[in-house]
SEGUMAR-25359 format. One record per residue: residue in one letter; x, y, z of N, C-alpha, C in turn. Coordinates in nm, 2 decimals. Example, Ala and Ser with C-alpha at 12.3 -4.5 7.8 and 13.67 -1.06 7.14 Angstrom:
BEGIN
{"A"; {1.32; -0.57; 0.78}; {1.23; -0.45; 0.78}; {1.32; -0.33; 0.78}} {"S"; {1.28; -0.22; 0.71}; {1.37; -0.11; 0.71}; {1.29; 0.00; 0.79}} 
end
This chain:
BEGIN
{"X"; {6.16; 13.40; 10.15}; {6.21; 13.53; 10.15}; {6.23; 13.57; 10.00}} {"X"; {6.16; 13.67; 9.96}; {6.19; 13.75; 9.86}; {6.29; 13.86; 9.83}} {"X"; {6.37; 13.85; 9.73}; {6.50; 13.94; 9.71}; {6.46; 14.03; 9.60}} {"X"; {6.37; 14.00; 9.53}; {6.36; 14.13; 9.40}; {6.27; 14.22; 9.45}} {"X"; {6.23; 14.33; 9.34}; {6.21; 14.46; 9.41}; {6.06; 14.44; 9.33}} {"X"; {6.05; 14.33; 9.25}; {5.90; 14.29; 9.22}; {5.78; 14.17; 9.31}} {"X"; {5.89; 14.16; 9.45}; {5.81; 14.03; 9.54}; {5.75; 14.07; 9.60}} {"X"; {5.74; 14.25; 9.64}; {5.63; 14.28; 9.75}; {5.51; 14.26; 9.63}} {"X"; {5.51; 14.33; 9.53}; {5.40; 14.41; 9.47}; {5.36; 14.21; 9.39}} {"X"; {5.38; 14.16; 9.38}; {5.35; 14.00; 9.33}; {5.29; 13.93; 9.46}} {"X"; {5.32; 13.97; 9.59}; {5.27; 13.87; 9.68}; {5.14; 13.96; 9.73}} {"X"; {5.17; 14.08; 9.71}; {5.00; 14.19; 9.70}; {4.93; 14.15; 9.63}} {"X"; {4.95; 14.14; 9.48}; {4.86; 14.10; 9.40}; {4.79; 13.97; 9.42}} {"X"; {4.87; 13.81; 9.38}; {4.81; 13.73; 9.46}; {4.71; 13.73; 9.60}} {"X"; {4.79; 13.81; 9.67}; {4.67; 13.78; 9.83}; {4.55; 13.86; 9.78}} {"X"; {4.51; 13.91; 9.64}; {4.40; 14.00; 9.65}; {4.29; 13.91; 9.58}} {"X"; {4.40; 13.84; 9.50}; {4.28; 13.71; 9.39}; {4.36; 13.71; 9.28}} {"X"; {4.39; 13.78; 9.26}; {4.46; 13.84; 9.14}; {4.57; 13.73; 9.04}} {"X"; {4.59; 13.78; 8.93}; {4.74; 13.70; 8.91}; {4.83; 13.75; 8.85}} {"X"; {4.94; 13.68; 8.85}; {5.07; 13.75; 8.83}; {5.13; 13.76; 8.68}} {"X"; {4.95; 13.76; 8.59}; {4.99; 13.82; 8.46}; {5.06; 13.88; 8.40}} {"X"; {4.97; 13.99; 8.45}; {5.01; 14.16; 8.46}; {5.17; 14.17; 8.48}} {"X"; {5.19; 14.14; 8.60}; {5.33; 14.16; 8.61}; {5.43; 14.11; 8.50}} {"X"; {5.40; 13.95; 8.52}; {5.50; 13.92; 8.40}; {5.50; 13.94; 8.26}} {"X"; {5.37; 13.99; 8.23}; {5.40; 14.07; 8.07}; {5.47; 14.17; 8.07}} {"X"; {5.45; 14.27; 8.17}; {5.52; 14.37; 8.15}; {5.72; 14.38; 8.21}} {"X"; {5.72; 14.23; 8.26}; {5.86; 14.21; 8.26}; {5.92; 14.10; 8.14}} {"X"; {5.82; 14.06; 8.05}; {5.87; 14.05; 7.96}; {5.89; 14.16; 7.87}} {"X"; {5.75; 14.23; 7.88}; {5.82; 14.34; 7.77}; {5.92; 14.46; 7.79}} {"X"; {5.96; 14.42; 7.92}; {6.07; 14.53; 7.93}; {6.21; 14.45; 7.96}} {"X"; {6.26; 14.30; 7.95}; {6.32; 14.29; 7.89}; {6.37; 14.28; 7.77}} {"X"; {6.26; 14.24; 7.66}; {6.28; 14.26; 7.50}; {6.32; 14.37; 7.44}} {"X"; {6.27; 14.44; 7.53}; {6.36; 14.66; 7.48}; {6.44; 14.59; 7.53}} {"X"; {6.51; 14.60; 7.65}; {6.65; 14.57; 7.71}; {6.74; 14.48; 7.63}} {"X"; {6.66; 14.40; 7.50}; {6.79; 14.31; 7.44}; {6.75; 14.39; 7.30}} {"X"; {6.65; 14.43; 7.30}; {6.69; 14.50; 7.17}; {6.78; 14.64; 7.19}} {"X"; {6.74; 14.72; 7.28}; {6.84; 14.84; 7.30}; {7.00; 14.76; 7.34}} {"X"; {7.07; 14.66; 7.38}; {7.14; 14.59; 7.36}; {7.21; 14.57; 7.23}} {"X"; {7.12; 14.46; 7.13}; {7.17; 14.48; 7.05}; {7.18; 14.61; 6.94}} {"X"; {7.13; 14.70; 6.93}; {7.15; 14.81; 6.88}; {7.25; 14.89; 6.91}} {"X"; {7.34; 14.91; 7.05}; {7.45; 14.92; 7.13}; {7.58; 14.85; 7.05}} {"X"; {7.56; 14.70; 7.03}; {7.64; 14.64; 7.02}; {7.68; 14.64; 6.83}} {"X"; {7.58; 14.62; 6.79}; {7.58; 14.68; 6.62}; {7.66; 14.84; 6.58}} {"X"; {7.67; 14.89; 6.69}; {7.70; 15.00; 6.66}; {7.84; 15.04; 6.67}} {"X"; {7.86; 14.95; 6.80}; {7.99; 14.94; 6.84}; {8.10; 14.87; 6.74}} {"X"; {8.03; 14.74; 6.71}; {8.13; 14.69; 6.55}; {8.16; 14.73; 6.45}} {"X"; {8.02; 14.84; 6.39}; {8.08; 14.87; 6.32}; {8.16; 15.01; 6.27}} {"X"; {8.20; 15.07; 6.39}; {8.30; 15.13; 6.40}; {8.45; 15.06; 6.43}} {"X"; {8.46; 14.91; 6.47}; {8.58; 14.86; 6.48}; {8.64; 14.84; 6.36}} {"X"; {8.76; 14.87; 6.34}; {8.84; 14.89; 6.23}; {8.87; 14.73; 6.10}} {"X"; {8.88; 14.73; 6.02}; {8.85; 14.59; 5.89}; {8.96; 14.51; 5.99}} {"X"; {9.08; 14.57; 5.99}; {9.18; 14.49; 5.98}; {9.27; 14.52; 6.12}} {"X"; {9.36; 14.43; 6.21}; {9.40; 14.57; 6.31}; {9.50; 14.52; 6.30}} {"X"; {9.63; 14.59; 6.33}; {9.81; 14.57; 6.29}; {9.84; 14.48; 6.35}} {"X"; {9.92; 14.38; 6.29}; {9.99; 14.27; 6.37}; {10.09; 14.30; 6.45}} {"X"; {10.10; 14.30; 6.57}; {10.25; 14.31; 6.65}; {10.32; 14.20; 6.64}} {"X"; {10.41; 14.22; 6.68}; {10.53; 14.12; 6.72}; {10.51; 13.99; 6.79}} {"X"; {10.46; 14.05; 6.87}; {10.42; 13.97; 6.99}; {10.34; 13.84; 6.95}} {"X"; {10.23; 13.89; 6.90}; {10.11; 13.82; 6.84}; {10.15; 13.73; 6.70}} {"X"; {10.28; 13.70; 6.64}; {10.31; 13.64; 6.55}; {10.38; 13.50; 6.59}} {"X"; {10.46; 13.53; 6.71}; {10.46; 13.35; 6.78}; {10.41; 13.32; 6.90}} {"X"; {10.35; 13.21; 6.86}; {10.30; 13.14; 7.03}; {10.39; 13.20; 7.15}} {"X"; {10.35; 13.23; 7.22}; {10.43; 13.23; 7.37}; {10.41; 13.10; 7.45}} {"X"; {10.49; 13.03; 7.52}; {10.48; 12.99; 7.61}; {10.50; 13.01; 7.72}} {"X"; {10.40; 12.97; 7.84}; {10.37; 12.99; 7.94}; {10.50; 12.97; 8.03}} {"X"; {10.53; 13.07; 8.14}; {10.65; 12.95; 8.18}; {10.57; 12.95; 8.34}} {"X"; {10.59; 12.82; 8.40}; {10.52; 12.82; 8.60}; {10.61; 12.83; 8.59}} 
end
């Protein structure tokens, strides 16, 4: 049983002779955008986060958990 939405068009190709080159280059190359548009996302995001960010209260002694 196939669950992705690339199992019909892969089990066509094979039954023709074919092989499942094609396919998989072009799912590699469209994950590689997908991590590079990723990280370009994520670079962009940090460097808008601020140098330093204010210490609370809170955040200056351990807390202990209490069960």
């Amino acid at each position: 049983m196939m669950l992705s939405a690339a199992g019909p068009v892969l089990a066509n190709t094979l039954k023709k002779g074919g092989s499942a080159g094609y396919l998989a280059l072009l799912l590699v190359v469209v994950m590689f955008l997908v991590t590079v548009l990723l990280i370009r996302n994520m670079s962009g995001r940090l460097k808008r986060l601020p140098k330093e960010f204010p210490e609370t209260p809170a955040s200056k002694e351990p807390q202990d958990p209490e069960v």
